[in-house]
Kinemage of the C-alpha trace (Angstrom):
@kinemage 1
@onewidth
@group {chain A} dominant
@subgroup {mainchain}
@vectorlist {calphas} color= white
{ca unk a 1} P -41.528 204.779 16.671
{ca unk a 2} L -44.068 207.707 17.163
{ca unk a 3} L -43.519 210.238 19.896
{ca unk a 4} L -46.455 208.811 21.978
{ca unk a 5} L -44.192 205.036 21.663
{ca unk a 6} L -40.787 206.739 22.870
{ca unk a 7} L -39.296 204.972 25.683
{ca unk a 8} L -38.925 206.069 29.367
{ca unk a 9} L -35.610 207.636 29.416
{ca unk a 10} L -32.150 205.781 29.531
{ca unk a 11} L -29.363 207.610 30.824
{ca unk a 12} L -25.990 207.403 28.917
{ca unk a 13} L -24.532 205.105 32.195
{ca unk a 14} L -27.022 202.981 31.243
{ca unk a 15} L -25.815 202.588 27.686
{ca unk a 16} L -22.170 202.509 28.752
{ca unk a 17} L -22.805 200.210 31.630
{ca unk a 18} L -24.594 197.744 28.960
{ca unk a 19} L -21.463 198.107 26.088
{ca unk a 20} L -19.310 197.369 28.927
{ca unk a 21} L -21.357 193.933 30.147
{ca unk a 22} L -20.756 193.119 26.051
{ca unk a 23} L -16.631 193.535 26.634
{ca unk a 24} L -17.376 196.586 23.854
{ca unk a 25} L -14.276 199.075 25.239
{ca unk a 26} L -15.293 202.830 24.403
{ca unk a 27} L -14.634 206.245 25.570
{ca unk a 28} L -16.846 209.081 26.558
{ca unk a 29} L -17.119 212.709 26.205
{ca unk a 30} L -20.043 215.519 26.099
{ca unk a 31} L -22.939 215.713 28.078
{ca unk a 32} L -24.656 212.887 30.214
{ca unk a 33} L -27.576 212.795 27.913
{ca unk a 34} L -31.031 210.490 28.309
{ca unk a 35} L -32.308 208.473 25.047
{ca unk a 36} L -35.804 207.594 24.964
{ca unk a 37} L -35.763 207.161 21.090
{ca unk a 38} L -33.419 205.312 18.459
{ca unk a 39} L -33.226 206.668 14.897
{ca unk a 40} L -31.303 206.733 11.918
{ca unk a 41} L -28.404 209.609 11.325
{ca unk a 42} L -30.288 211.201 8.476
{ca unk a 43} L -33.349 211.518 10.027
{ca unk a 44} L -32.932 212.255 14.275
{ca unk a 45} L -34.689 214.464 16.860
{ca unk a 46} L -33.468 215.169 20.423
{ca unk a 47} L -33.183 212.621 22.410
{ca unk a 48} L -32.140 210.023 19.427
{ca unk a 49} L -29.276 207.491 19.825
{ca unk a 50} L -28.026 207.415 16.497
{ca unk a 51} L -24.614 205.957 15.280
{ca unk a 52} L -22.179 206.677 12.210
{ca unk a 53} L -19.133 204.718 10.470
{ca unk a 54} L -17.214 207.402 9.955
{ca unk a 55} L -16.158 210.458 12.253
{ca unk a 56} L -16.084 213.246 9.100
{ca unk a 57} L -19.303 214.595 10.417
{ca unk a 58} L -21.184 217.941 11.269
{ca unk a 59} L -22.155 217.282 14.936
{ca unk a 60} L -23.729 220.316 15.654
{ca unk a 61} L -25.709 219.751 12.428
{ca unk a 62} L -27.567 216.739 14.233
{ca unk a 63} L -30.510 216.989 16.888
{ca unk a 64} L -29.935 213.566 18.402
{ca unk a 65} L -28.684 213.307 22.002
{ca unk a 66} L -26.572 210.603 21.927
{ca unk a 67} L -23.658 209.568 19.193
{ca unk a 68} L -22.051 206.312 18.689
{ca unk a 69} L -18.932 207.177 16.807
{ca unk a 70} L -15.742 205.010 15.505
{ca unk a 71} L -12.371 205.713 17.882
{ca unk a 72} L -10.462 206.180 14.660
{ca unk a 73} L -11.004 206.797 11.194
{ca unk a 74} L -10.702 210.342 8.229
{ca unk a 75} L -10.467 213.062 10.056
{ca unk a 76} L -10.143 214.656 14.055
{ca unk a 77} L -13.084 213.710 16.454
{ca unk a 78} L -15.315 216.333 16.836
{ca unk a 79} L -15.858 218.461 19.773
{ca unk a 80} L -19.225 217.137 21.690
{ca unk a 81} L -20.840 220.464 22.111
{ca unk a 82} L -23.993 219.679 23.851
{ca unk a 83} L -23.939 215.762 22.604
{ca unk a 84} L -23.284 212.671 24.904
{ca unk a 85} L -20.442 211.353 22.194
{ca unk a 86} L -19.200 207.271 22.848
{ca unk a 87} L -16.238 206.322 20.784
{ca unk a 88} L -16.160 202.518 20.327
{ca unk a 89} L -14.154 200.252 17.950
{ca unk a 90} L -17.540 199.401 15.943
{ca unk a 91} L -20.570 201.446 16.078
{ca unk a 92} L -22.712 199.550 13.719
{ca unk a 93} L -22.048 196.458 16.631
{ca unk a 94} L -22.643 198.265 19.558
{ca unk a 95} L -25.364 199.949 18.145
{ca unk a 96} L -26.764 196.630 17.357
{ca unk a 97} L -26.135 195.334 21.178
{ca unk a 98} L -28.110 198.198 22.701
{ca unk a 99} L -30.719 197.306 20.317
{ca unk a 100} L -30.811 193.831 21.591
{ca unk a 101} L -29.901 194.777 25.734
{ca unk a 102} L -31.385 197.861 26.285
{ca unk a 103} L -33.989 198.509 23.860
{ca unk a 104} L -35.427 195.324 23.665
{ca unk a 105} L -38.863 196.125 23.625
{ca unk a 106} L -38.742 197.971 20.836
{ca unk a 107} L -36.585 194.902 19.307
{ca unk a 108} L -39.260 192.529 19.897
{ca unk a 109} L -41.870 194.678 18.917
{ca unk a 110} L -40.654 195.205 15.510
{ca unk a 111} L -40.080 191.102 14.751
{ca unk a 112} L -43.895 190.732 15.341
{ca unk a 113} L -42.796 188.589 18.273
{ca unk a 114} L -45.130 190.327 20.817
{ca unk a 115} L -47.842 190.647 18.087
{ca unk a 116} L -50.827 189.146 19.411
{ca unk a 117} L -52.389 189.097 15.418
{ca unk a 118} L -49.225 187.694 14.177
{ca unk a 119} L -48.016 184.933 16.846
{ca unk a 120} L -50.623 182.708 19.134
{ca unk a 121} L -48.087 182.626 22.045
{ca unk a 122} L -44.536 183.856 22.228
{ca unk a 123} L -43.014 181.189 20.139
{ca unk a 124} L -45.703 180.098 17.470
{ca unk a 125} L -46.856 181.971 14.911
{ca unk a 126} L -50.045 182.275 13.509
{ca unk a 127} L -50.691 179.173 11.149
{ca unk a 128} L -47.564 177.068 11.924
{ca unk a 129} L -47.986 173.624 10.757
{ca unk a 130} L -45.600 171.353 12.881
{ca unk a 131} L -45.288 167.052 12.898
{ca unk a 132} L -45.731 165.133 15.707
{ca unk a 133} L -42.261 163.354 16.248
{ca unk a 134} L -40.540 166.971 15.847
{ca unk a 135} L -38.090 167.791 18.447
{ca unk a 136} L -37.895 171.615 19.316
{ca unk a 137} L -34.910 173.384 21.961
{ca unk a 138} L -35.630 176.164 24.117
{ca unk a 139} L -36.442 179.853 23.063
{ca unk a 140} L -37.509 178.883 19.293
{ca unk a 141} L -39.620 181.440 17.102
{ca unk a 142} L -41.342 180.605 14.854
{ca unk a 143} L -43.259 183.253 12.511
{ca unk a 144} L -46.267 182.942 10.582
{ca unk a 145} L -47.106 179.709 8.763
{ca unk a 146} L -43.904 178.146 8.962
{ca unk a 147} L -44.222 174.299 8.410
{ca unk a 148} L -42.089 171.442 9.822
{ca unk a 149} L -42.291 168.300 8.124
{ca unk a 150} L -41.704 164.812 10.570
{ca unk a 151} L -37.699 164.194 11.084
{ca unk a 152} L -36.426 167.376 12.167
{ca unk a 153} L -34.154 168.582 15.251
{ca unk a 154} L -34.396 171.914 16.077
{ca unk a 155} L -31.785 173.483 18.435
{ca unk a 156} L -31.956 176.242 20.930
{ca unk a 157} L -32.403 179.943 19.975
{ca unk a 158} L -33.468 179.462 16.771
{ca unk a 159} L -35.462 181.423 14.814
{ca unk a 160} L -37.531 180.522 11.404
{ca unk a 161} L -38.946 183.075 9.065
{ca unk a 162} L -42.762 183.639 7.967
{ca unk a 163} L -43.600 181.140 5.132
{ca unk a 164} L -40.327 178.834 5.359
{ca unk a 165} L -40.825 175.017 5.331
{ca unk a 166} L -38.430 172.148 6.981
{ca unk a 167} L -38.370 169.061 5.820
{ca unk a 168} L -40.082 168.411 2.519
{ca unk a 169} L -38.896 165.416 0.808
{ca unk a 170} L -35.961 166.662 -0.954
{ca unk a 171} L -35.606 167.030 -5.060
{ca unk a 172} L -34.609 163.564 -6.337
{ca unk a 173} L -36.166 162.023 -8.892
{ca unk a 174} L -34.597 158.633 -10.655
{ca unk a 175} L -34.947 157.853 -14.324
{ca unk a 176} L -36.501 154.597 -14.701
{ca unk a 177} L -35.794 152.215 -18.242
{ca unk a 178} L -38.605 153.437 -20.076
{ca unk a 179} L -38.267 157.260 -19.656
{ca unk a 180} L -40.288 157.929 -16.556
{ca unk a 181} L -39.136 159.565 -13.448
{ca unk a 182} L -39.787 158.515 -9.807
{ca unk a 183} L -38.960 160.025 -6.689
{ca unk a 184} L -36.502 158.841 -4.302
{ca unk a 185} L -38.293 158.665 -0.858
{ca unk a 186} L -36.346 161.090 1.641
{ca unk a 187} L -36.271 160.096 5.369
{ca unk a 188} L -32.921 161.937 6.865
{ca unk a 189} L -34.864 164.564 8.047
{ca unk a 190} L -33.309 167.894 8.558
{ca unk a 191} L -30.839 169.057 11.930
{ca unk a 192} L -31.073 172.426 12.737
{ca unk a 193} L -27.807 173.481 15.384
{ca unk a 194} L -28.254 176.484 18.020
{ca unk a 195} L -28.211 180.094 17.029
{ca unk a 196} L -29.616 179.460 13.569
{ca unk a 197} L -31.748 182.039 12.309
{ca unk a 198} L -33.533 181.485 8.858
{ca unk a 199} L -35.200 183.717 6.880
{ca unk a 200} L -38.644 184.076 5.128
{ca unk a 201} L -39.673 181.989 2.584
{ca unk a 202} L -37.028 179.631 2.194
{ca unk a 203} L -36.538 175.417 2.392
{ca unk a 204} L -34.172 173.493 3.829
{ca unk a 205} L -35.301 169.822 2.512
{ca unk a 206} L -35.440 166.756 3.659
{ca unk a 207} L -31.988 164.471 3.510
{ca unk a 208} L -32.090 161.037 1.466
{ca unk a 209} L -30.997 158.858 4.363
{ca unk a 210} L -29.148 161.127 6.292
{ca unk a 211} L -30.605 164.702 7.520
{ca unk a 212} L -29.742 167.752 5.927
{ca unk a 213} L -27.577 170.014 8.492
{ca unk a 214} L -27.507 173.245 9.621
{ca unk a 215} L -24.314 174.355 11.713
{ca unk a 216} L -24.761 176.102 14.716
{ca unk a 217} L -24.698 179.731 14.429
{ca unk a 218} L -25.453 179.736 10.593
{ca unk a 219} L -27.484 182.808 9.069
{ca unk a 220} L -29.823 182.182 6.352
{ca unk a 221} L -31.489 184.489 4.265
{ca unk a 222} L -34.809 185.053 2.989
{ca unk a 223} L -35.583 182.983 -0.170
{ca unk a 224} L -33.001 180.610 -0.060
{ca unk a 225} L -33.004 177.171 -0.822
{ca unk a 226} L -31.039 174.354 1.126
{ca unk a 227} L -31.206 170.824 -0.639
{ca unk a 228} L -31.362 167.591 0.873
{ca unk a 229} L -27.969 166.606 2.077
{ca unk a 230} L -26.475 169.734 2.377
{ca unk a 231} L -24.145 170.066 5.484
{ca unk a 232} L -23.636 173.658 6.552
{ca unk a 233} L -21.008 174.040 9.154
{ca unk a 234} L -21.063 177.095 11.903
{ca unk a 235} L -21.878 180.343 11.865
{ca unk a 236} L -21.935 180.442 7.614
{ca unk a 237} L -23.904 183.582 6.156
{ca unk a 238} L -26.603 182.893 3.317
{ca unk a 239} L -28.055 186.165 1.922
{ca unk a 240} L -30.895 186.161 0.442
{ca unk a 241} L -31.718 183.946 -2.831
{ca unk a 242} L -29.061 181.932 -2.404
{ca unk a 243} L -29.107 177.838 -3.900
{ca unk a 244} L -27.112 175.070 -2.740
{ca unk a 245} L -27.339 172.192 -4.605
{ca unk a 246} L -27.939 168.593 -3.267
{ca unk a 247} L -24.857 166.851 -1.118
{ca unk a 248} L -22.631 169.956 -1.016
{ca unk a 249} L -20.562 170.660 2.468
{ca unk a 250} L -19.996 174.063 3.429
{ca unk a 251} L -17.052 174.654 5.901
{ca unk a 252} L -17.451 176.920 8.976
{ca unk a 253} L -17.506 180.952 8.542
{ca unk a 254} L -18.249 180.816 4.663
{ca unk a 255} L -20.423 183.605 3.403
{ca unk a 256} L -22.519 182.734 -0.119
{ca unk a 257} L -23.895 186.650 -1.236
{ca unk a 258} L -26.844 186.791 -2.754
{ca unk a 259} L -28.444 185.202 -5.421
{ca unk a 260} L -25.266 183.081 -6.378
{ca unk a 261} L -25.763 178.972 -6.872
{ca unk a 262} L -24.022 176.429 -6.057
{ca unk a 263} L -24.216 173.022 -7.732
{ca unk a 264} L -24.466 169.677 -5.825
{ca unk a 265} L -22.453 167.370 -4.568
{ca unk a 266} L -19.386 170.319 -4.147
{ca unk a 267} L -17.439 170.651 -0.816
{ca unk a 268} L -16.873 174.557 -0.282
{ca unk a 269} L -14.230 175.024 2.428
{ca unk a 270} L -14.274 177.055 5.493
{ca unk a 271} L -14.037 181.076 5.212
{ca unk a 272} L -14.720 181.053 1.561
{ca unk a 273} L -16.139 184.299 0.073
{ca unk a 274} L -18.278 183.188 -2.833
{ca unk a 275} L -19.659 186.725 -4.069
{ca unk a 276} L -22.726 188.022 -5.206
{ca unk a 277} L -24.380 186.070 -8.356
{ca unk a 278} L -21.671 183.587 -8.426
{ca unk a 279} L -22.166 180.060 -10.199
{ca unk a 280} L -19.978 177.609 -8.496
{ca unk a 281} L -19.629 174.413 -10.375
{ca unk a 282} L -16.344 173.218 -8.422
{ca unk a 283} L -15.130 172.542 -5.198
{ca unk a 284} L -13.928 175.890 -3.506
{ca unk a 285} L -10.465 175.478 -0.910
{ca unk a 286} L -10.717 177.293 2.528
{ca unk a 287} L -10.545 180.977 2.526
{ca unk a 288} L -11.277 181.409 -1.445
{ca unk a 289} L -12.808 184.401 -3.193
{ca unk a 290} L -14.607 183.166 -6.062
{ca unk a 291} L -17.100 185.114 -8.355
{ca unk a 292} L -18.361 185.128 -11.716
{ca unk a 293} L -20.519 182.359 -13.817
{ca unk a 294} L -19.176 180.205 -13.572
{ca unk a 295} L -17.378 181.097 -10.404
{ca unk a 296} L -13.182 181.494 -10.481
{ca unk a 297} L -10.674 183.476 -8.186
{ca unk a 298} L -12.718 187.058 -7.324
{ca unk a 299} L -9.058 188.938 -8.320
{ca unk a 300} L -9.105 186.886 -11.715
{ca unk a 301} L -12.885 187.748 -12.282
{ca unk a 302} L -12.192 191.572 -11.898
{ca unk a 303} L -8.835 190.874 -13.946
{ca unk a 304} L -11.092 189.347 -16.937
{ca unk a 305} L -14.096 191.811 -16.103
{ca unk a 306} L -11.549 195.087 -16.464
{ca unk a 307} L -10.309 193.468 -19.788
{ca unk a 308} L -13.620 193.141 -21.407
{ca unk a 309} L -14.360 196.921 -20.349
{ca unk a 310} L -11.146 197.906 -22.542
């Protein structure tokens, strides 16, 4: 944001009054600063709200106003000086629920959302291609050229990255006697739950007979790739790149880091860890660490990985 963009200034009750309406517990001490810019740590002017994971640093080193600091952590907090210092368990979080409460101008601005060249109203982007017998919730954003194929639910609060389509017949092709290969017509469409969010560039295809599911809550990545009849479950985590092959289940909380694949048909249980570039060819139990290709218990992989280093 350029000086002339910096916003009207917020007062550090205003900050604290907002962490508080998020049940974010934190304590105060320094100066009752205003903010009228956000910034990162490496690169702040006065009146920045900045934050930092650790307390081991040289506050009067920094020209922002305002400091979001961890309670505990390396080292003694350091002495506010002419700072407005808040304490909380997480800065990184509350940092990220100012962003969304109190700055949210600034928020909006920077998804495009409020971009008249980028979206034709508030919740369609510029060339979004939708079908008629879609059904769409409540506060859904859509970015540029996104494309919704017939047979999809979309819940509330969800939002779909520039680029991504919904929908598309899924990858199924049958081998007939003589060689050839013919396509399996897909009409399960594709359920979408609340709170999804996915990312640019990416599919989530059409089911067989069934739709394809998306748990409430899930995060998906940019250029990721959700086959027909997959069935995530809530508020999973797919980074970017990420494949999931035809027919797998994914439990509720797992998080699949990028660029890793998994292989159809597989039923990955809840709070699994399946870490970056993993190739998972069989089923994963609840709360597993797997890695490698192909994919086996993370503390075997660095076992076997140390070994070969020998």
């Amino acid at each position: 944001m350029t000086d002339s963009e910096k916003y009207d200034p917020v007062s550090v009750d205003t900050i604290t009054a907002a962490l508080t309406r998020q049940g974010m517990d934190f304590e105060l001490a320094g100066l009752p600063n205003f903010v009228t810019n956000v910034a990162p740590i490496h690169d702040c002017a006065a009146g920045d709200l900045v934050w930092s994971r650790s307390l081991a640093i040289d506050i009067d080193a920094l020209a922002a106003s305002v400091i979001l600091l961890p309670r505990t952590g390396t080292g003694q907090r350091p002495e506010p000086g002419d700072k407005s210092l808040i304490f909380v368990d997480n800065p990184r979080d509350a940092f990220r629920a100012l962003l969304r409460e109190v700055f949210t101008d600034l928020a909006a601005a920077a998804s495009g959302a409020t971009d008249s060249a980028l979206f034709s109203d508030p919740a369609r982007g510029q060339g979004v291609r939708m079908a008629e017998n879609v059904q769409i919730g409540e506060n859904v954003v859509l970015h540029p050229n996104v494309v919704i194929y017939p047979n999809v639910m979309i819940g509330n609060n969800v939002e779909i990255g520039a680029g991504t389509v919904i929908g598309a017949p899924g990858y199924a092709f049958v081998r007939q006697p003589d060689g050839r290969l013919e396509h399996f017509p897909h009409i399960g469409g594709v359920v979408i739950g609340d709170d999804v969010t996915i990312g640019a560039n990416s599919c989530v295809d059409s089911g067989g007979l069934g739709p394809t599911r998306i748990g409430r809550g899930t995060k998906i990545g940019n250029l990721c790739q959700v086959a027909h009849n997959v069935e995530l479950g809530e508020d999973c985590l797919l980074a970017g790149r990420v494949q999931i092959g035809g027919g797998t289940r994914v439990g509720d909380r797992s998080e699949i880091w990028p660029s890793s694949i998994v292989s159809h048909k597989l039923v990955i249980g809840s709070g699994c860890d399946i870490k970056i570039g993993s190739v998972v060819v069989q089923n994963v139990p609840d709360g597993a660490a797997v890695s490698g290709n192909f994919a086996i218990p993370h503390d075997k992989s660095l076992r076997d990985f140390a070994r070969k280093r020998r």
